[in-house]
C-alpha positions in Angstrom: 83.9 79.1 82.2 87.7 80.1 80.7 90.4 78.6 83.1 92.1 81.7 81.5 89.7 84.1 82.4 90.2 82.8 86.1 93.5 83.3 85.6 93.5 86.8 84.7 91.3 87.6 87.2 93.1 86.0 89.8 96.2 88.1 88.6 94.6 91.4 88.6 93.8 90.9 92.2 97.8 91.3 92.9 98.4 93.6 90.8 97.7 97.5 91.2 96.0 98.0 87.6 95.0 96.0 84.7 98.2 97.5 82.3 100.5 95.4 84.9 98.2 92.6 84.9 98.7 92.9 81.3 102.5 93.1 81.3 102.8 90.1 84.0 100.8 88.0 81.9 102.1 88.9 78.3 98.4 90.0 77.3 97.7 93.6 75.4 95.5 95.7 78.5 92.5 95.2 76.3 93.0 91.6 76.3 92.8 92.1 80.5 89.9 93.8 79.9 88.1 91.5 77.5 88.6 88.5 79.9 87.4 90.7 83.2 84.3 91.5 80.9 83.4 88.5 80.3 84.3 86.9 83.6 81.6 89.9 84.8 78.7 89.0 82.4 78.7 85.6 83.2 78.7 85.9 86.9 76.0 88.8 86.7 77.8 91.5 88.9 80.9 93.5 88.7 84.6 92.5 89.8 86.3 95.4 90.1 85.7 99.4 91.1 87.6 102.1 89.8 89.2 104.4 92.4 91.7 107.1 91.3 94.1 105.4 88.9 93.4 101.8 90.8 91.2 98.6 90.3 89.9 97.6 93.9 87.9 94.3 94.6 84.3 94.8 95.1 82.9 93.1 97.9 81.2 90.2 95.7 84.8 89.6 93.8 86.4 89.1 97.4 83.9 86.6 98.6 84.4 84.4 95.2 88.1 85.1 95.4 88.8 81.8 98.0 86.8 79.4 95.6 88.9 80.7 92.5 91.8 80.1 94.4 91.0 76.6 94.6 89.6 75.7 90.9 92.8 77.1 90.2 94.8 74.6 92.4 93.0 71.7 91.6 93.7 72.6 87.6 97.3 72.7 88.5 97.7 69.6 90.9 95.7 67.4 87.5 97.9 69.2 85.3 100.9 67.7 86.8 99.9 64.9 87.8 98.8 64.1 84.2 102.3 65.1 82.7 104.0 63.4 85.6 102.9 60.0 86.7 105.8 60.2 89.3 104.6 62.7 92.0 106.8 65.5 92.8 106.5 67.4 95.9 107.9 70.7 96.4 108.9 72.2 99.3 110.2 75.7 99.9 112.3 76.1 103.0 114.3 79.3 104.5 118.2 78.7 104.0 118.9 77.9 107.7 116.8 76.0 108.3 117.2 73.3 105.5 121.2 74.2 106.3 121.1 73.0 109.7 117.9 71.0 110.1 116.4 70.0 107.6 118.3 67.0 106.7 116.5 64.6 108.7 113.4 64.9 106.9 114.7 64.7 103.7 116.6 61.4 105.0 113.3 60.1 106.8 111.2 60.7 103.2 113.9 59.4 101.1 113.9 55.9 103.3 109.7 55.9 103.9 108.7 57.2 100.2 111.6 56.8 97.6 109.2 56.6 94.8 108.4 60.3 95.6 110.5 63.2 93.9 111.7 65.9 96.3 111.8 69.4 94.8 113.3 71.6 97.5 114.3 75.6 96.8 114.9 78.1 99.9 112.6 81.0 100.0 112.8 84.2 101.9 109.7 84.4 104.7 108.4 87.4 102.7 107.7 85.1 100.1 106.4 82.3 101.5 102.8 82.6 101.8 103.5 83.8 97.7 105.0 81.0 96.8 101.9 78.7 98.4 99.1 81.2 97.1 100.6 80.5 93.5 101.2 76.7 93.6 104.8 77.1 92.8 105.1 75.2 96.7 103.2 72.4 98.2 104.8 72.5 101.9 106.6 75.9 103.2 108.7 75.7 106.2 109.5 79.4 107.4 109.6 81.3 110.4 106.6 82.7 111.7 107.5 86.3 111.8 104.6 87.6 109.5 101.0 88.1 109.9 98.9 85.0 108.5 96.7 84.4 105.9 92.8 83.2 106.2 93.5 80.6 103.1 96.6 79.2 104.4 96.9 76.5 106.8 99.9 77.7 109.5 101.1 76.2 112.4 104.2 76.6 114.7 106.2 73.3 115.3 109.2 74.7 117.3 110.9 77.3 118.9 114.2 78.3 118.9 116.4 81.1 120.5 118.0 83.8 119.3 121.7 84.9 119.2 123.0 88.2 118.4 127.0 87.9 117.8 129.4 89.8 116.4 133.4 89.4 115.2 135.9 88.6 118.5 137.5 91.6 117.8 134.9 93.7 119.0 135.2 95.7 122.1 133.0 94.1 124.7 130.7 91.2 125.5 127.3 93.9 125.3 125.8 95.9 123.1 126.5 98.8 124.9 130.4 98.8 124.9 129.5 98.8 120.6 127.9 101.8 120.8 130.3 103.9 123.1 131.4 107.2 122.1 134.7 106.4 120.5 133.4 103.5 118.4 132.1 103.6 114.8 128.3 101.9 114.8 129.0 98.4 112.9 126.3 97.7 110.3 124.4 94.3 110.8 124.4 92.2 108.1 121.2 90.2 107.2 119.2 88.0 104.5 116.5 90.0 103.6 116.2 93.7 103.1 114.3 95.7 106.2 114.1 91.3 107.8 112.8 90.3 111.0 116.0 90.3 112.6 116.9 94.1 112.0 114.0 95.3 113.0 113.9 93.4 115.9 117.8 95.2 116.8 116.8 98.3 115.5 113.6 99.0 117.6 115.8 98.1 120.6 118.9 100.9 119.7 116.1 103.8 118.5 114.6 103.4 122.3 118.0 103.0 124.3 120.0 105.1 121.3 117.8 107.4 119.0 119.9 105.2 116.8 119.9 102.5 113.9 122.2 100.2 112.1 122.7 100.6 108.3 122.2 97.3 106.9 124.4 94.9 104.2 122.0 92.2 102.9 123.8 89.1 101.8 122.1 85.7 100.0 123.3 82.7 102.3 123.9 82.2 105.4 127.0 81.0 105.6 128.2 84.5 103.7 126.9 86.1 106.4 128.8 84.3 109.3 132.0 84.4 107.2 131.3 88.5 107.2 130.6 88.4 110.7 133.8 86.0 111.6 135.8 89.3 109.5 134.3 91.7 111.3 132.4 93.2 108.8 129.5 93.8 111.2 126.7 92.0 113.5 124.1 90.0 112.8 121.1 87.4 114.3 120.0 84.3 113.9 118.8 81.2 115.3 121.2 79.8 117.6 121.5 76.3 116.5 122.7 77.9 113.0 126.1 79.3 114.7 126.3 77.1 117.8 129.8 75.5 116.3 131.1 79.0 116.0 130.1 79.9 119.3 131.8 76.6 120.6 135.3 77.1 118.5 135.4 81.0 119.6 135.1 81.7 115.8 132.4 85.1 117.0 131.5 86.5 120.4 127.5 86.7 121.8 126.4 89.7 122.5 124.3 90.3 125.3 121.5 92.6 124.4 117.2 93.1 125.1 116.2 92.4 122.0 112.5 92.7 120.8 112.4 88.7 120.3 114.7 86.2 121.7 113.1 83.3 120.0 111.8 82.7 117.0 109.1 80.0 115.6 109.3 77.6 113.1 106.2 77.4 110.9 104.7 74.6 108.5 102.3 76.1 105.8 100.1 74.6 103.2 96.9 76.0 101.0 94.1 75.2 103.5 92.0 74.5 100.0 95.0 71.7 98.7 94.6 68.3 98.8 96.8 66.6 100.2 97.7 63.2 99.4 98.7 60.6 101.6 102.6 60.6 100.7 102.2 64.9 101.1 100.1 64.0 104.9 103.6 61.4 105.5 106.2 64.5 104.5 104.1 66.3 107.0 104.3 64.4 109.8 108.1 63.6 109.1 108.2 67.6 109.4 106.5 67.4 112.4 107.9 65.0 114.1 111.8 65.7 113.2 112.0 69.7 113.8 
């Protein structure tokens, strides 16, 4: 069996036809089609239907889809451990987290396992369960805002609350006294286009309001509570992430029934990874320093 075969394969099944399976993998579409084909003929039964202009998994190519998943893994994880005696783990972490958190971890693991590279990138949740599905991440610490995957391992660590705050120069202490006749809606300013936090505000102001905010979507957080701090609209996040604010009078809280007032932080990991023992040590250090 072609490792590049599986490969293809396991591509086609995220994309919506074979021509951007092709175009994601630098392959002509009759190269796609060559390595389905064959893929096909050696299992005995067909992988894919054709409906309409798209490929769909047939029921078969869904069951074998999991074990794939892991050949595919394991080839990766002796891949790098051949080209790299020194193990790297990588770990993808949303922005606020590793901000405002995350640093005792990474100070417990430096001190417990300082033979062990630490590759660390921040993520947006949306792309979490990607990044692990993929192999480009090891460890994913996210909030756990989206619906799970079966062939992911997820599990909540902590919760924490939520703040909705705005610029001191707005009128009022509620969300209310924003949305008064004379006063312009502000926009609310957020990580991720359509994210968690907006909707949560937005289902809130369509019930009380028959209104929504128009959104400005910024890539840190601290850009975000310097647009906040100028009054450039409102935002939400966790409240450890702008408690010093809060403290200094930098923004104002303001009160409002939001969908959520807390959120949880997750740990991830492929449920078909191994896991070696310094991997199981970074776990627990996540666990236990949240």
């Amino acid at each position: 069996m072609d490792l590049q075969y599986l490969q293809t394969f396991k591509t086609a099944t995220e994309s919506e036809s074979f021509t951007e399976t092709a175009e994601k993998l630098g392959y002509t579409r009759s190269t796609v089609t060559i390595h389905i084909h064959h893929l096909e003929n050696e299992f005995g039964f067909k992988l894919f239907e054709k409906y309409g202009r798209k490929m769909i998994l047939t029921d078969k190519a869904r069951d074998i889809l999991p074990y794939i998943d892991n050949i595919l893994l394991n080839y990766q994880a002796v891949t790098r451990i051949a080209n790299d005696p020194q193990e790297k783990v990588r770990i993808a972490v949303v922005e606020s987290y590793l901000t405002y958190k995350f640093q005792k971890v990474i100070k417990e693991v430096r001190q417990t396992l300082p033979d062990v590279e630490l590759e660390i990138q921040t993520i947006p949740c949306s792309r979490m369960y990607d990044v692990i599905l993929d192999g480009r991440s090891d460890l994913a610490i996210h909030y756990d805002v989206r619906g799970r995957r079966n062939n992911i391992h997820t599990e909540d660590i902590h919760t924490y609350p939520l703040v909705l705050f705005g610029s001191t120069e707005l009128p009022g202490e509620d969300i209310s006294a924003i949305f008064s006749e004379n006063s312009r809606p502000p926009d609310f300013i957020d990580l991720e286009e359509n994210g968690y936090y907006q909707q949560c505000l937005n289902h809130v102001l369509k019930k009380k309001y028959g209104t929504q905010l128009n959104s400005i979507v910024l890539g840190s957080v601290a850009s975000l509570i310097q647009c906040v701090k100028s009054n450039l609209g409102i935002a939400i996040l966790p409240q450890f992430a702008i408690e010093q604010e809060i403290e200094n009078g930098t923004v104002r809280v303001i009160k409002a029934e939001l969908e959520a007032t807390a959120i949880p932080i997750a740990l991830s990991y492929h449920c078909n990874k191994w896991l070696s023992p310094d991997v199981q040590s970074i776990i627990q250090s996540i666990r236990k320093n949240h």
